[in-house]
Each structure stands twice: as C-alpha cells, then as structure tokens.
C-alpha positions in Angstrom: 0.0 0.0 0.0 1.1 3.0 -1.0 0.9 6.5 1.3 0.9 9.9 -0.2 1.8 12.9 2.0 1.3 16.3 0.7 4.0 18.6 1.1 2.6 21.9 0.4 1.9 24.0 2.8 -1.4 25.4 4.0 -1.3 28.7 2.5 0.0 27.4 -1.3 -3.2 24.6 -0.9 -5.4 27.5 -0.6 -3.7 29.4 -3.6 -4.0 26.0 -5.7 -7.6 25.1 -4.7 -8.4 29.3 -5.5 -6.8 28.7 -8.9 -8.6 25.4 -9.7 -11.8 26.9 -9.0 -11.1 30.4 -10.7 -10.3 28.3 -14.1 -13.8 26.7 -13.4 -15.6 29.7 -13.0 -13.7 31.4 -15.9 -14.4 28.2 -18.6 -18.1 28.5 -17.2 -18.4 32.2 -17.8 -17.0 31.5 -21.3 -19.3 28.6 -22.2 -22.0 31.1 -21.0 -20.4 34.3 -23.3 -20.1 32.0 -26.3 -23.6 30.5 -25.9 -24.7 33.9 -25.3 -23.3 35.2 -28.1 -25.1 32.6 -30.0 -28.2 32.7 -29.1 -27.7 37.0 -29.9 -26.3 36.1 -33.2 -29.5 34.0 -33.8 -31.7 36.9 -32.8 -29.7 39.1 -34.8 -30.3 36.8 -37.9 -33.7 36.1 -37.6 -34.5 39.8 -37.1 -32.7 40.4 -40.1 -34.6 37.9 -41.9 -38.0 39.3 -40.7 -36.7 42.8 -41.7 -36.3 41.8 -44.8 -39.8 39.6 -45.1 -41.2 43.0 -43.9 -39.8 45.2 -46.9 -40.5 42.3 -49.6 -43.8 42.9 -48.2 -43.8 46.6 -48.4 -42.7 46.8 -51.9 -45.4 44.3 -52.8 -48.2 46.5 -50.6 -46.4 49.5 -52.6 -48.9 49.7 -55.4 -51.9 49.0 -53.1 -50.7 52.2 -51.3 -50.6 53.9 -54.6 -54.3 52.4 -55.6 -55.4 53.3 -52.8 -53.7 57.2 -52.9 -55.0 57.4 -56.6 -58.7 56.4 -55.2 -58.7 59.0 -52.7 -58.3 61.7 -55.4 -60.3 60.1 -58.0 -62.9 60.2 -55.0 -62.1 63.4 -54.8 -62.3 64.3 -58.7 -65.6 62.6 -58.4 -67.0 64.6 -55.5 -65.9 67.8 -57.4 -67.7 66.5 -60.9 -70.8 65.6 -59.1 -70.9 69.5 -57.1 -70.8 70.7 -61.0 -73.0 67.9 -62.0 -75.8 69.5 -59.4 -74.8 72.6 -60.1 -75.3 72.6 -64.2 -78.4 70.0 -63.1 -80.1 72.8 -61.2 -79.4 75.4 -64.1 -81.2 72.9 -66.8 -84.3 72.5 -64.2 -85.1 76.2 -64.3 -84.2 76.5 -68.2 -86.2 73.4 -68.9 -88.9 75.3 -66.6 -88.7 77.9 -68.6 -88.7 76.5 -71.9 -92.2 74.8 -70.8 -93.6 77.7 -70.3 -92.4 78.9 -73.6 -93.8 76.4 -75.4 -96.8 76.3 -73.9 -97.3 80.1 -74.8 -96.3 80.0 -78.4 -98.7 77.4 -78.5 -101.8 78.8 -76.9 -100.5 82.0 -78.7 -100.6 80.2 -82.0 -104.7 79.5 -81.9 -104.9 83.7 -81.7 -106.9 84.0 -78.6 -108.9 80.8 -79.2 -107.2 78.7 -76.1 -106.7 80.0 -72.5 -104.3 78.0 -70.5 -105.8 78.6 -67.1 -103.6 75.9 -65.2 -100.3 74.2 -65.9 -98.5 71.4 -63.5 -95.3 70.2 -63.9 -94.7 66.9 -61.9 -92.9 63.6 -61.8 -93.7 60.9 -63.8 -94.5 57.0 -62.4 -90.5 57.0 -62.8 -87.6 58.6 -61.5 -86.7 62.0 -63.1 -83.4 59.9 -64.5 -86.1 57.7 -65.7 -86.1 57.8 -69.9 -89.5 56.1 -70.0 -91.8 58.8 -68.4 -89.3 61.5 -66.5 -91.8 64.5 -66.2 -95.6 65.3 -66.8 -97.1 68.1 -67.8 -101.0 69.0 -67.4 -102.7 71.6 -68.6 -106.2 73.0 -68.1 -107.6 75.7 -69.8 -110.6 76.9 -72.2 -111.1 77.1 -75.8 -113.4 78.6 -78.0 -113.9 75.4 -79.8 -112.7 71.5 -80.0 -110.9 72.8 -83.2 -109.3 75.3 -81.1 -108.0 72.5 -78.9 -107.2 70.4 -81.6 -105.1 72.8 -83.0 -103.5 74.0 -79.3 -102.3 69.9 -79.0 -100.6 69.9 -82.8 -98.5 73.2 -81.7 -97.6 71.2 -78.6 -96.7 68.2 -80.6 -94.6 71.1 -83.4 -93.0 71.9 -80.4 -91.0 68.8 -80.1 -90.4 69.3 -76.2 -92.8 66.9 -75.4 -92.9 63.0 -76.3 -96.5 62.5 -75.7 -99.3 64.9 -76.0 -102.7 63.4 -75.6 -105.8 65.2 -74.6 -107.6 64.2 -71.7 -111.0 65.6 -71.7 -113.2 68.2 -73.1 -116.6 69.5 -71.6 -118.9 72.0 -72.9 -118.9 75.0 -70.3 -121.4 77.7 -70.3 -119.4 80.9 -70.1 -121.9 84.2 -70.3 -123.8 83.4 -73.6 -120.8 82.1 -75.5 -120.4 78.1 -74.7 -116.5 77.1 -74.2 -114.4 74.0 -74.5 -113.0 73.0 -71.0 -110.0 70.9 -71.7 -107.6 69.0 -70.4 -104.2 67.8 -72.0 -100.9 65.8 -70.8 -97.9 65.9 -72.3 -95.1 63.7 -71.4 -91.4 64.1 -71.6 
C-alpha cells in the first residue's frame, strides 16, 4: 500500500484550490459568453430575416398604397364632378322650366286668342326623373273657344318637339256668359 503525504503548505493549498476553481468559473463564464453570443447572433439573424420579409412585403403592398392614394383623389375628382354635375343639373331645371312655359305660350299664342291655359303642372312621372321612360308630366287646363281650337293648341304642342307624348284628356262643354267654351284638359309627357 502506497501513502501519499502532501507537502505543500497550507497557504500554497489554498492558492491551488483558489486557482482550480477560478479556471472553473472562468471556462463557465466562457461557455456562457459563447452561448450567449449565440443565441444574440441568432436573434440578430432572424431579425434580419423578418426585416427583410417586412420590406418584400412593403414593396409588394407599394402599389396598393398607390391604388389606394389614386382612389382617394379620383374620390375626390368625383366629388368635385358631381358638385358641378348638381350645379349645371339645377341650371337645366329652371331652363327646362322655362322652356315649358315657352312652349306652352307659343302654342296657346298660335290659336290667336282661341285657347286660355288657365292651369299648368309640372310633376314627376311614375319614374324617377333619370327615368327615360316617363321623366316628367305636364298637365294643362284651360278653355277654348272650340274643339278645333283645342285640336289645333295639341298639334303646336306636338310642333313643339319638347314633349314625347301629347294626348288630350277631356273636353266639356262650359257655359261661359252666352258664348259656350271648350274645357280641356291635356298631358304631355317628356
């Protein structure tokens, strides 16, 4: 059997048992650094990757930004066209309006004091005014000396090309004085 004795002293056992367990600590705190490191160099290159999945996706959103932009001013533009569209809209009601009256006018003017329009109402057709198939009625009521009177009053309006239909409604005898009237009643569609 074999003895060992250790020779060193106290003091140099404590220095060699301090410098066995520094190198531990050191080679642990390296192990740790390096893994460290690798794990941050990981991070680093999947955040890198992710950057650059983000600004594939950005330059493919690019053009949906630019739809989009280009929509907002041609939403815009559209806005601005429609304000003119009311505008000029409003300006052809009260010329239209006006050139009803007209027509109306030269027409019972026409007949030389045979018709009197007494009445005249403008109103909307069954459809909408955007409708082409029946946008706007006009009735009239008036009196005329005679059905030729009226007769002819309904062929002006016809002449007049304003109107698509003209169609008389009704005439009745009406006793006016001594002198017996026409009391008519005609609807012109445009």
């Amino acid at each position: 059997m074999s003895v060992s004795v250790n020779l060193m002293t106290a003091s140099a056992r404590r220095k060699s048992a301090l410098r066995a367990g520094l190198r531990a600590w050191i080679t642990i705190y390296l192990a740790a650094g390096v893994g460290l490191m690798g794990l941050w160099g990981v991070q680093l290159w999947d955040l890198q990757q992710a950057k650059r999945a983000r600004d594939a996706m950005e330059s493919r959103y690019e053009p949906v930004k630019r739809i989009k932009a280009d929509g907002k001013s041609a939403d815009e533009r559209i806005d601005a066209l429609q304000h003119d569209e009311r505008a000029a809209l409003a300006l052809a009601a009260r010329q239209s309006a006006l050139s009803l009256i007209g027509s109306v006018s030269e027409a019972a003017a026409g007949s030389l004091g045979a018709v009197y329009v007494q009445e005249m109402d403008v109103r909307r057709g069954d459809g909408d005014l955007a409708d082409d198939h029946n946008p706007c009625v006009v009735q009239l009521r008036g009196l005329a000396r005679d059905d030729a009177a009226v007769a002819g009053f309904c062929d002006r309006l016809r002449n007049s090309n304003l109107y698509r239909t003209v169609e008389l409604k009704s005439t009745l005898a009406k006793r006016n004085g001594d002198a017996v009237m026409r009391e008519f009643s005609v609807e012109c569609g445009m």
